[in-house]
N, C-alpha and C positions, 0 to 999 in steps of 0.2 A: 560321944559325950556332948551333950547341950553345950553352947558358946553363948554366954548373955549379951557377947558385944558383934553377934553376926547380925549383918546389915542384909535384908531381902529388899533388893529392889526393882521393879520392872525396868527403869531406864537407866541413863546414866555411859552404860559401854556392856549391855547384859550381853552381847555374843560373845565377848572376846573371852574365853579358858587364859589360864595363864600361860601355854605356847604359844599364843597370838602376840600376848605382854610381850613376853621374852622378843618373838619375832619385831615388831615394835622398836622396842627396843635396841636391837641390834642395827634397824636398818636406818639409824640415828646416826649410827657410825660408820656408814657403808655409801659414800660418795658415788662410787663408781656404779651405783644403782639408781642413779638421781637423772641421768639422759640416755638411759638405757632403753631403748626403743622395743626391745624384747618381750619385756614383762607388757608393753602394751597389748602388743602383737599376739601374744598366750592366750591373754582374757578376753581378745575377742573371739578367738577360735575357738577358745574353752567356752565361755557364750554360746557363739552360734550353734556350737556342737552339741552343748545340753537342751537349749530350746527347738532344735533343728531349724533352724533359722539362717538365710542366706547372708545378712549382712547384718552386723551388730558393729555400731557408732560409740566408743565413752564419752564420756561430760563428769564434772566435777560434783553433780548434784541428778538429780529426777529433776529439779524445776527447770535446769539451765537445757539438762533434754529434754522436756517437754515443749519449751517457749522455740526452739530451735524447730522439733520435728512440725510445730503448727507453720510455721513457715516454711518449712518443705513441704506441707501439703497444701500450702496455698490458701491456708488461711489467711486471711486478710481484714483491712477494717470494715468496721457490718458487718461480719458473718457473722452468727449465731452458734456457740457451742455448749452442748448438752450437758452436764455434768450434774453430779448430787449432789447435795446439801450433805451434811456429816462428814467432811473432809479436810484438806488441811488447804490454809490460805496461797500454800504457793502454786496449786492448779489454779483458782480463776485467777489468783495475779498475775501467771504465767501467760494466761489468753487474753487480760486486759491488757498485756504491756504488747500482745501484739496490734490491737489497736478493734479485736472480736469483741463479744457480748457473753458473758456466762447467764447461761440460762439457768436455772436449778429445781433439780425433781427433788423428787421424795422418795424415802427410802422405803423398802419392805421391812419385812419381820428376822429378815439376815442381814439390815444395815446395808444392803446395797441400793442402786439407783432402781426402782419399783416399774417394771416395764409397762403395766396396766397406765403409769402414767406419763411414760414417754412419748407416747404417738401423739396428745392432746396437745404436747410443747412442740410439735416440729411444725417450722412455719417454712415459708420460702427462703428465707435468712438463715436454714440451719444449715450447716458444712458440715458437722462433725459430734458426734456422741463419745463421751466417755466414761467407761464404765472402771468402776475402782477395785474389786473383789476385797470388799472389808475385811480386816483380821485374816484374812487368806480364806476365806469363803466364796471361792466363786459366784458370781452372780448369775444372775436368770442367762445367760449365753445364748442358748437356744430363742427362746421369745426377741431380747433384745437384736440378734444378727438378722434374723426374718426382717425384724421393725426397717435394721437399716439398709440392709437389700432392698426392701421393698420401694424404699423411698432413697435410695440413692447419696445414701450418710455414711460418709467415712467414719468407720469405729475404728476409738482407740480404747489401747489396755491399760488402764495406770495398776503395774505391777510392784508398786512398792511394799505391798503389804502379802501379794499371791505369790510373789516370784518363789518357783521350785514346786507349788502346787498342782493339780491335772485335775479334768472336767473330762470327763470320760475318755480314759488315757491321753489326751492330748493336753502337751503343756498350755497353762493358761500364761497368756500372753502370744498367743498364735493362730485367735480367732479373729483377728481384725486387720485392717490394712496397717499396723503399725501399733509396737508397744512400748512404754519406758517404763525405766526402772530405777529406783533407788537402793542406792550401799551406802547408807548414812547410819549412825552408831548405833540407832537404834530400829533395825527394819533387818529382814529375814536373816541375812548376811552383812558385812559389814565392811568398811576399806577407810571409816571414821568418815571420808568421806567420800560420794563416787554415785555417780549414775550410765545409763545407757539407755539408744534407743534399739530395738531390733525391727526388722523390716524384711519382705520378699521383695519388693518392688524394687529393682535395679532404678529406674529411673529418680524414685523418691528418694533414693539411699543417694544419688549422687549431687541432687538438690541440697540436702543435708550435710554433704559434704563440701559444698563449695561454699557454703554461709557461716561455717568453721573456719574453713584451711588459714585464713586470714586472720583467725584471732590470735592475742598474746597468748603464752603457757603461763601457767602461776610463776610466781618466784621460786626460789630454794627456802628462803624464811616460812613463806607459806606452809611449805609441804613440809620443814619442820615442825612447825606449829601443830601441825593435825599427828605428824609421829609420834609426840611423844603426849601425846591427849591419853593413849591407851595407860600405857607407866604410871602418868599421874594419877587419873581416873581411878586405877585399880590403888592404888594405895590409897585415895579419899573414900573408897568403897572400905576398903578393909578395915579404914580406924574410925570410919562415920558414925558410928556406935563410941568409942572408946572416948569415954568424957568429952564426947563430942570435937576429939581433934580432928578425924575427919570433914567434919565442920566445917570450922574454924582453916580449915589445909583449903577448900572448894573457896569459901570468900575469899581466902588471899590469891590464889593461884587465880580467880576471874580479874580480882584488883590490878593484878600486875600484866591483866591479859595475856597470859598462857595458856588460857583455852578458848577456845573459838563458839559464837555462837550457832545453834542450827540453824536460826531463823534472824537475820539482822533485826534491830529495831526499825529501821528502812522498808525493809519488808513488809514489816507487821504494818505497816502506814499504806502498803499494796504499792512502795515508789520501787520503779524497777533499778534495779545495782548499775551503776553505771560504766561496768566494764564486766563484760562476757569472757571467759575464758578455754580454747580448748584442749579437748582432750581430759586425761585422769592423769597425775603425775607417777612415774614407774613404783615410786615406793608404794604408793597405796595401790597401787593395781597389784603388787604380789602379797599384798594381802588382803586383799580379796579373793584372788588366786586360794589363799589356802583356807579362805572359808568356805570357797564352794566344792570345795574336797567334800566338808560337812555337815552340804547342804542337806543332803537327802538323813542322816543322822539327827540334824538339827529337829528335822520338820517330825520324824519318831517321837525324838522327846521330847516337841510339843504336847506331839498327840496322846500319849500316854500320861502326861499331866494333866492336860485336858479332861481324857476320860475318868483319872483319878477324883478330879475335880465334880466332874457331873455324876460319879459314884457316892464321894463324900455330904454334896448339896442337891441332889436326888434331883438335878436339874437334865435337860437332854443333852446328850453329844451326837455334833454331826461327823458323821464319820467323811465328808466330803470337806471339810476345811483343815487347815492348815497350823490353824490358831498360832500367831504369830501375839496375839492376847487372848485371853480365855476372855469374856465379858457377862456379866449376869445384868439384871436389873432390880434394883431394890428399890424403896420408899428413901433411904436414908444416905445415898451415898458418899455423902461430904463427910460425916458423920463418921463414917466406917473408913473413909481416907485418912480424917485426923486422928481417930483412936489406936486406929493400927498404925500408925507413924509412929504414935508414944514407945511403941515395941519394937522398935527399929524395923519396921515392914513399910515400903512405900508400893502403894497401891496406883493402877493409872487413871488416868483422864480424856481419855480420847473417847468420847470426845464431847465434854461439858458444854460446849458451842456449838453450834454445825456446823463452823468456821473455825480450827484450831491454826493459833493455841487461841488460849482463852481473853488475853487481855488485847483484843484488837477491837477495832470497829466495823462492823460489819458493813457497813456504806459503804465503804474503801473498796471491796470484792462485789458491790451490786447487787447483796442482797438483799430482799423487801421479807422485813420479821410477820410470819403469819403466811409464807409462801408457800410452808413445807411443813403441814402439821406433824407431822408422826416423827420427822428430826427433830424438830423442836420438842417435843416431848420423852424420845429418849435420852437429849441431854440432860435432864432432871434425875433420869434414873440410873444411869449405866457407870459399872465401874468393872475394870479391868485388874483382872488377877493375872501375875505372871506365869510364862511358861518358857521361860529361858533358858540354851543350853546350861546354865550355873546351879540350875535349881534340881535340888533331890525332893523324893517323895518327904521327906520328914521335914523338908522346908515348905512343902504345899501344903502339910498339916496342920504346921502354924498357921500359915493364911487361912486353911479353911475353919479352925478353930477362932481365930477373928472375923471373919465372916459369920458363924452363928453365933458370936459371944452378943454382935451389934445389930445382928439382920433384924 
Protein backbone atom coordinates (compact mmCIF):
# COMPACT_ATOMS: atom_id res chain seq x y z
CA UNK A 1 0.00 0.00 0.00
CA UNK A 2 1.38 3.46 -1.01
CA UNK A 3 2.09 5.78 2.40
CA UNK A 4 1.59 9.56 1.33
CA UNK A 5 3.53 10.51 4.42
CA UNK A 6 6.89 8.19 3.65
CA UNK A 7 9.76 10.30 3.73
CA UNK A 8 12.83 9.05 1.11
CA UNK A 9 15.76 10.43 1.93
CA UNK A 10 19.60 10.08 1.13
CA UNK A 11 20.98 11.34 4.45
CA UNK A 12 19.96 12.11 7.76
CA UNK A 13 20.84 8.13 9.55
CA UNK A 14 20.11 6.24 5.88
CA UNK A 15 22.22 2.90 7.22
CA UNK A 16 20.60 2.40 10.42
CA UNK A 17 17.38 -0.63 9.74
CA UNK A 18 15.48 -0.38 12.88
CA UNK A 19 17.76 -3.16 14.68
CA UNK A 20 20.49 -0.65 14.72
CA UNK A 21 17.58 1.93 16.50
CA UNK A 22 16.64 -0.59 18.84
CA UNK A 23 20.52 -1.62 19.40
CA UNK A 24 21.02 2.40 19.94
CA UNK A 25 18.72 2.46 22.00
CA UNK A 26 19.50 -0.07 24.47
CA UNK A 27 23.04 0.73 24.76
CA UNK A 28 21.56 4.28 26.32
CA UNK A 29 20.95 2.01 29.05
CA UNK A 30 23.87 -0.28 29.30
CA UNK A 31 26.68 1.64 31.42
CA UNK A 32 28.76 -1.13 31.86
CA UNK A 33 29.56 -0.85 27.94
CA UNK A 34 30.75 2.65 28.39
CA UNK A 35 34.91 1.48 29.55
CA UNK A 36 34.58 -1.61 27.99
CA UNK A 37 37.82 -1.97 26.31
CA UNK A 38 36.56 -5.08 24.39
CA UNK A 39 34.33 -3.84 21.91
CA UNK A 40 37.49 -1.58 20.95
CA UNK A 41 39.53 -4.50 20.76
CA UNK A 42 36.86 -6.53 18.29
CA UNK A 43 36.63 -3.70 15.68
CA UNK A 44 40.09 -3.51 15.15
CA UNK A 45 40.49 -7.20 14.57
CA UNK A 46 37.32 -7.21 12.83
CA UNK A 47 39.05 -4.32 10.74
CA UNK A 48 42.24 -5.68 10.11
CA UNK A 49 40.67 -8.95 9.25
CA UNK A 50 38.33 -7.75 6.65
CA UNK A 51 40.85 -5.40 4.96
CA UNK A 52 43.75 -7.85 5.64
CA UNK A 53 45.57 -5.37 6.98
CA UNK A 54 48.29 -5.54 10.00
CA UNK A 55 47.47 -2.77 12.07
CA UNK A 56 44.05 -0.75 12.10
CA UNK A 57 44.21 2.55 14.64
CA UNK A 58 40.24 4.12 15.70
CA UNK A 59 39.51 7.90 15.90
CA UNK A 60 36.36 9.50 16.59
CA UNK A 61 36.03 10.77 12.98
CA UNK A 62 37.99 10.22 9.23
CA UNK A 63 39.35 13.85 9.65
CA UNK A 64 40.68 13.49 13.24
CA UNK A 65 42.47 10.11 11.43
CA UNK A 66 43.57 11.56 8.74
CA UNK A 67 45.29 15.05 10.41
CA UNK A 68 46.90 12.25 12.90
CA UNK A 69 48.13 9.57 10.27
CA UNK A 70 49.87 12.82 8.17
CA UNK A 71 51.78 13.14 11.17
CA UNK A 72 52.81 9.85 11.37
CA UNK A 73 54.09 9.98 8.08
CA UNK A 74 55.96 12.96 8.59
CA UNK A 75 54.22 15.25 7.11
CA UNK A 76 55.15 18.49 8.03
CA UNK A 77 55.09 22.34 7.32
CA UNK A 78 55.86 22.90 3.44
CA UNK A 79 55.19 19.76 2.39
CA UNK A 80 52.93 19.62 -0.51
CA UNK A 81 49.77 17.27 -0.57
CA UNK A 82 48.01 15.95 -3.57
CA UNK A 83 44.39 15.71 -3.24
CA UNK A 84 41.21 16.47 -5.65
CA UNK A 85 38.90 19.04 -5.79
CA UNK A 86 35.18 17.45 -5.47
CA UNK A 87 35.71 16.55 -1.88
CA UNK A 88 34.68 17.43 1.46
CA UNK A 89 36.51 20.35 3.60
CA UNK A 90 37.69 18.21 6.25
CA UNK A 91 40.67 16.58 4.11
CA UNK A 92 42.51 19.86 3.16
CA UNK A 93 41.57 21.29 6.68
CA UNK A 94 43.05 18.28 7.91
CA UNK A 95 46.52 18.89 5.97
CA UNK A 96 46.37 22.74 6.68
CA UNK A 97 46.00 22.23 10.40
CA UNK A 98 49.18 20.33 9.97
CA UNK A 99 50.89 23.14 8.98
CA UNK A 100 51.28 21.13 4.69
CA UNK A 101 49.76 22.84 1.47
CA UNK A 102 46.71 21.11 -0.37
CA UNK A 103 47.48 21.09 -3.72
CA UNK A 104 44.17 20.30 -5.90
CA UNK A 105 43.72 18.05 -9.22
CA UNK A 106 40.92 17.63 -11.26
CA UNK A 107 38.71 15.05 -11.53
CA UNK A 108 38.05 12.58 -14.43
CA UNK A 109 34.74 11.29 -15.81
CA UNK A 110 34.22 8.95 -12.47
CA UNK A 111 34.75 11.99 -10.20
CA UNK A 112 37.96 10.85 -8.93
CA UNK A 113 41.51 12.65 -8.88
CA UNK A 114 42.33 12.55 -13.00
CA UNK A 115 45.96 10.90 -13.10
CA UNK A 116 46.65 12.40 -16.66
CA UNK A 117 46.87 15.33 -14.25
CA UNK A 118 48.74 14.40 -11.47
CA UNK A 119 52.33 14.19 -12.49
CA UNK A 120 52.20 17.95 -13.91
CA UNK A 121 51.31 18.98 -9.86
CA UNK A 122 54.21 17.00 -8.36
CA UNK A 123 56.93 19.44 -7.40
CA UNK A 124 59.92 18.81 -4.98
CA UNK A 125 57.51 19.91 -2.05
CA UNK A 126 55.04 16.89 -2.68
CA UNK A 127 55.20 14.19 0.27
CA UNK A 128 52.07 12.60 -0.42
CA UNK A 129 49.02 11.93 -2.82
CA UNK A 130 45.65 11.23 -2.09
CA UNK A 131 43.17 9.53 -3.72
CA UNK A 132 39.39 9.42 -2.70
CA UNK A 133 37.47 6.59 -4.75
CA UNK A 134 34.24 8.84 -5.12
CA UNK A 135 30.75 7.21 -4.34
CA UNK A 136 32.80 4.02 -3.95
CA UNK A 137 34.24 4.04 -7.39
CA UNK A 138 37.72 3.20 -7.35
CA UNK A 139 39.96 5.37 -8.92
CA UNK A 140 42.63 5.00 -11.67
CA UNK A 141 44.90 2.87 -8.97
CA UNK A 142 46.98 1.31 -11.36
CA UNK A 143 48.10 4.78 -13.44
CA UNK A 144 48.11 6.63 -10.10
CA UNK A 145 50.53 3.94 -7.81
CA UNK A 146 53.09 3.87 -11.03
CA UNK A 147 52.89 7.99 -10.71
CA UNK A 148 53.90 7.49 -7.06
CA UNK A 149 56.36 4.77 -7.16
CA UNK A 150 57.91 6.39 -9.61
CA UNK A 151 58.58 9.51 -7.92
CA UNK A 152 58.63 8.46 -4.44
CA UNK A 153 54.95 9.81 -3.09
CA UNK A 154 53.44 8.41 -0.29
CA UNK A 155 49.68 7.34 -1.30
CA UNK A 156 46.91 7.49 0.76
CA UNK A 157 43.37 6.09 0.49
CA UNK A 158 40.71 8.28 1.81
CA UNK A 159 38.03 5.35 2.23
CA UNK A 160 35.11 7.09 3.33
CA UNK A 161 33.07 6.60 0.45
CA UNK A 162 35.16 2.94 -0.89
CA UNK A 163 35.42 1.21 2.31
CA UNK A 164 34.14 -2.52 1.62
CA UNK A 165 34.67 -2.11 -2.29
CA UNK A 166 37.72 -4.15 -4.38
CA UNK A 167 39.73 -3.08 -7.43
CA UNK A 168 40.61 -6.36 -8.85
CA UNK A 169 39.84 -8.53 -5.87
CA UNK A 170 41.93 -6.63 -3.62
CA UNK A 171 40.33 -4.48 -0.98
CA UNK A 172 40.52 -0.75 -1.79
CA UNK A 173 42.12 0.84 0.74
CA UNK A 174 45.42 -1.53 0.70
CA UNK A 175 47.08 0.03 -2.40
CA UNK A 176 48.95 2.60 -0.52
CA UNK A 177 51.27 3.15 2.33
CA UNK A 178 48.23 3.99 4.54
CA UNK A 179 44.31 4.43 4.47
CA UNK A 180 41.49 6.16 6.55
CA UNK A 181 38.25 5.70 7.04
CA UNK A 182 34.99 7.09 7.97
CA UNK A 183 31.67 5.57 10.14
CA UNK A 184 29.89 8.91 10.25
CA UNK A 185 26.02 8.61 9.69
CA UNK A 186 26.11 8.89 6.56
CA UNK A 187 29.04 6.96 4.71
CA UNK A 188 29.11 3.01 3.72
CA UNK A 189 28.69 1.80 7.50
CA UNK A 190 28.01 3.72 10.35
CA UNK A 191 28.78 4.00 14.35
CA UNK A 192 26.94 7.96 14.13
CA UNK A 193 30.26 8.56 14.64
CA UNK A 194 33.78 6.79 14.11
CA UNK A 195 36.80 6.66 11.86
CA UNK A 196 40.12 4.69 11.36
CA UNK A 197 43.46 4.44 9.90
CA UNK A 198 44.86 1.07 8.56
CA UNK A 199 48.49 0.48 7.80
CA UNK A 200 51.41 -2.50 7.01
CA UNK A 201 54.08 -0.34 8.25
CA UNK A 202 54.84 -1.36 11.92
CA UNK A 203 56.97 1.56 12.36
CA UNK A 204 54.28 4.14 10.96
CA UNK A 205 51.55 2.44 13.02
CA UNK A 206 53.71 3.13 16.13
CA UNK A 207 54.38 6.78 15.33
CA UNK A 208 50.57 6.91 15.23
CA UNK A 209 50.27 5.66 18.20
CA UNK A 210 52.43 7.55 20.36
CA UNK A 211 50.79 11.00 19.12
CA UNK A 212 47.32 9.49 20.60
CA UNK A 213 48.21 7.52 23.57
CA UNK A 214 48.24 10.95 25.33
CA UNK A 215 45.00 12.25 24.34
CA UNK A 216 41.71 12.77 26.49
CA UNK A 217 38.72 9.92 25.71
CA UNK A 218 35.38 11.88 25.06
CA UNK A 219 33.27 12.35 27.93
CA UNK A 220 30.07 9.95 28.89
CA UNK A 221 27.71 13.07 27.81
CA UNK A 222 29.30 12.96 24.54
CA UNK A 223 28.97 9.57 23.60
CA UNK A 224 25.44 9.83 24.91
CA UNK A 225 24.79 12.51 22.74
CA UNK A 226 25.70 10.65 19.50
CA UNK A 227 23.39 7.21 21.12
CA UNK A 228 20.62 8.46 21.00
CA UNK A 229 21.02 10.52 17.51
CA UNK A 230 19.90 7.04 15.93
CA UNK A 231 16.13 7.00 18.17
CA UNK A 232 15.66 10.43 17.48
CA UNK A 233 16.61 10.55 13.92
CA UNK A 234 14.44 7.63 13.05
CA UNK A 235 11.35 9.15 14.58
CA UNK A 236 12.01 12.80 12.68
CA UNK A 237 12.49 10.38 9.51
CA UNK A 238 9.24 8.67 10.22
CA UNK A 239 6.88 11.82 10.78
CA UNK A 240 8.87 14.28 8.50
CA UNK A 241 6.13 13.94 6.08
CA UNK A 242 3.18 13.89 8.71
CA UNK A 243 2.14 17.72 8.70
CA UNK A 244 5.38 18.26 8.95
CA UNK A 245 6.00 17.09 12.66
CA UNK A 246 8.95 15.65 11.83
CA UNK A 247 9.86 19.09 11.06
CA UNK A 248 9.10 20.86 13.36
CA UNK A 249 10.59 17.44 16.03
CA UNK A 250 14.46 18.26 13.83
CA UNK A 251 14.27 22.32 14.66
CA UNK A 252 13.54 21.65 18.10
CA UNK A 253 15.63 18.59 19.00
CA UNK A 254 18.97 20.98 16.98
CA UNK A 255 17.37 24.06 19.32
CA UNK A 256 18.02 22.14 22.47
CA UNK A 257 21.25 20.67 21.01
CA UNK A 258 20.58 17.00 21.09
CA UNK A 259 22.09 16.29 17.98
CA UNK A 260 25.49 16.93 17.07
CA UNK A 261 26.71 18.60 14.17
CA UNK A 262 28.81 16.56 11.31
CA UNK A 263 30.83 19.48 10.37
CA UNK A 264 31.20 22.33 13.30
CA UNK A 265 30.67 25.81 12.03
CA UNK A 266 34.54 26.07 13.29
CA UNK A 267 35.32 23.76 10.76
CA UNK A 268 33.56 25.12 8.06
CA UNK A 269 35.90 28.45 8.87
CA UNK A 270 38.91 25.52 8.06
CA UNK A 271 39.85 26.49 12.34
CA UNK A 272 41.27 23.39 13.61
CA UNK A 273 38.99 21.88 17.03
CA UNK A 274 40.90 22.66 19.71
CA UNK A 275 41.04 19.41 21.56
CA UNK A 276 41.80 16.09 19.59
CA UNK A 277 40.47 13.16 21.18
CA UNK A 278 41.46 9.23 21.23
CA UNK A 279 40.34 6.45 20.37
CA UNK A 280 36.05 5.49 19.35
CA UNK A 281 34.09 5.25 22.45
CA UNK A 282 32.94 1.17 23.19
CA UNK A 283 29.37 2.09 22.54
CA UNK A 284 29.77 3.26 19.09
CA UNK A 285 32.37 0.86 18.23
CA UNK A 286 29.73 -2.11 18.81
CA UNK A 287 27.82 -0.51 16.41
CA UNK A 288 29.79 -0.33 14.03
CA UNK A 289 30.59 -3.80 14.92
CA UNK A 290 27.15 -4.82 13.78
CA UNK A 291 27.25 -2.80 10.64
CA UNK A 292 29.93 -4.35 9.14
CA UNK A 293 28.21 -7.69 9.66
CA UNK A 294 26.17 -5.90 6.57
CA UNK A 295 28.62 -4.62 4.91
CA UNK A 296 29.08 -6.83 2.15
CA UNK A 297 24.81 -7.05 2.06
CA UNK A 298 24.72 -3.25 2.27
CA UNK A 299 27.14 -2.68 -0.81
CA UNK A 300 24.40 -5.70 -2.96
CA UNK A 301 21.74 -3.30 -2.29
CA UNK A 302 23.42 -0.67 -3.58
CA UNK A 303 24.26 -2.13 -6.54
CA UNK A 304 21.05 -3.56 -7.55
CA UNK A 305 19.42 -0.05 -7.12
CA UNK A 306 21.97 1.35 -8.95
CA UNK A 307 21.54 -1.01 -11.81
CA UNK A 308 17.60 -0.55 -11.28
CA UNK A 309 18.42 2.97 -11.67
CA UNK A 310 20.58 2.88 -14.94
CA UNK A 311 17.71 0.39 -16.32
CA UNK A 312 14.95 2.96 -15.44
CA UNK A 313 17.13 6.23 -16.87
CA UNK A 314 18.82 4.32 -19.74
CA UNK A 315 21.89 5.74 -18.15
CA UNK A 316 25.49 3.31 -17.73
CA UNK A 317 26.26 1.30 -14.65
CA UNK A 318 29.71 0.48 -13.59
CA UNK A 319 29.70 -2.74 -12.33
CA UNK A 320 33.22 -1.89 -10.54
CA UNK A 321 31.63 0.79 -7.92
CA UNK A 322 30.09 0.57 -4.92
CA UNK A 323 27.61 3.31 -5.23
CA UNK A 324 27.51 4.53 -1.82
CA UNK A 325 25.27 7.41 -4.10
CA UNK A 326 24.07 6.69 -7.55
CA UNK A 327 24.78 10.28 -9.21
CA UNK A 328 23.55 11.51 -12.85
CA UNK A 329 24.11 14.69 -14.37
CA UNK A 330 21.49 16.88 -15.51
CA UNK A 331 20.99 20.64 -16.90
CA UNK A 332 18.62 21.44 -13.96
CA UNK A 333 19.55 20.03 -10.65
CA UNK A 334 18.59 22.50 -8.06
CA UNK A 335 15.40 22.32 -9.76
CA UNK A 336 14.72 18.58 -9.40
CA UNK A 337 16.25 18.85 -5.51
CA UNK A 338 13.38 21.19 -4.71
CA UNK A 339 10.44 19.59 -6.65
CA UNK A 340 11.17 16.27 -5.34
CA UNK A 341 11.43 17.62 -1.71
CA UNK A 342 7.60 18.82 -2.30
CA UNK A 343 7.03 14.82 -2.49
CA UNK A 344 8.76 14.06 0.47
CA UNK A 345 11.87 12.70 -1.55
CA UNK A 346 15.29 14.51 -0.48
CA UNK A 347 17.56 14.17 -3.10
CA UNK A 348 21.70 14.77 -2.47
CA UNK A 349 24.24 17.37 -2.95
CA UNK A 350 27.53 16.09 -2.99
CA UNK A 351 28.87 17.78 -4.35
CA UNK A 352 27.36 21.42 -5.53
CA UNK A 353 31.07 22.86 -4.45
CA UNK A 354 34.17 21.16 -4.91
CA UNK A 355 34.67 21.85 -1.40
CA UNK A 356 31.57 20.45 0.58
CA UNK A 357 29.43 21.37 2.21
CA UNK A 358 28.34 24.18 0.41
CA UNK A 359 28.18 27.17 2.40
CA UNK A 360 31.92 27.61 3.18
CA UNK A 361 34.55 29.70 1.60
CA UNK A 362 36.82 28.32 -0.34
CA UNK A 363 39.93 30.47 0.63
CA UNK A 364 39.82 29.02 3.98
CA UNK A 365 41.00 25.17 2.23
CA UNK A 366 43.40 27.24 -0.46
CA UNK A 367 41.52 26.86 -3.19
CA UNK A 368 42.16 29.14 -6.44
CA UNK A 369 38.33 29.08 -8.34
CA UNK A 370 39.38 28.22 -12.15
CA UNK A 371 42.04 25.58 -10.87
CA UNK A 372 39.97 22.64 -11.72
CA UNK A 373 37.73 23.04 -14.63
CA UNK A 374 35.98 19.88 -15.06
CA UNK A 375 35.00 20.00 -10.84
CA UNK A 376 33.92 22.99 -11.24
CA UNK A 377 31.59 22.26 -13.84
CA UNK A 378 30.06 19.12 -12.41
CA UNK A 379 29.10 20.98 -9.59
CA UNK A 380 26.42 22.84 -11.81
CA UNK A 381 25.27 19.36 -12.85
CA UNK A 382 25.34 16.39 -10.57
CA UNK A 383 22.74 15.14 -8.25
CA UNK A 384 22.68 12.21 -6.23
CA UNK A 385 19.86 9.64 -6.01
CA UNK A 386 19.72 7.26 -3.02
CA UNK A 387 20.82 3.89 -2.66
CA UNK A 388 20.36 3.01 0.83
CA UNK A 389 20.08 -0.10 2.89
CA UNK A 390 16.20 1.47 3.67
CA UNK A 391 15.20 1.94 0.20
CA UNK A 392 13.00 -0.80 -1.87
CA UNK A 393 12.67 -0.91 -5.58
CA UNK A 394 9.08 0.82 -5.39
CA UNK A 395 10.94 3.70 -3.43
CA UNK A 396 13.47 4.00 -6.48
CA UNK A 397 10.43 4.38 -8.70
CA UNK A 398 9.40 7.15 -7.11
CA UNK A 399 12.79 8.85 -7.49
CA UNK A 400 13.18 7.83 -10.81
CA UNK A 401 9.55 8.84 -11.80
CA UNK A 402 10.71 12.49 -10.36
CA UNK A 403 13.72 12.46 -12.13
CA UNK A 404 11.90 12.14 -15.73
CA UNK A 405 8.88 14.12 -14.48
CA UNK A 406 11.83 17.30 -14.13
CA UNK A 407 14.91 16.09 -16.28
Amino acid sequence: MNNPFKTIAISLIPNFTFSDVVRSKLLIFQPWNYQNSDSQNTLKKNLATYLNQKHVELFDSGRTALYFLLQALNIKTGDEVIIQSFTCSVVPASIIWTGAVPIYADIDKTYNLDPEKLSKLITPKTKAVIIQHTFGTPANIDKIVSVCKSKKIILIEDCAHGFGNSYKGQKLGTFGQASFYSFGRDKVISGVWGGAVSINDSQIFENLRKLTSKLPRHTLSWTLKQLIYPPLMFVITKTYSFFKLGKVLHFCFRRLHLLSDAITPQEKQGIKPKTFYQGLPSPLCLLVINQLKKIDAFIQHRQRLAHFYSEKLNTKFDPSSSYLRYSLEIDNPQKIRSKSALKNIFLGDWYTTVIAPKDINLSHFMYQTGSCPQAEAMTQKIINLPTNPNLSLADAQKVVNIIKQWK
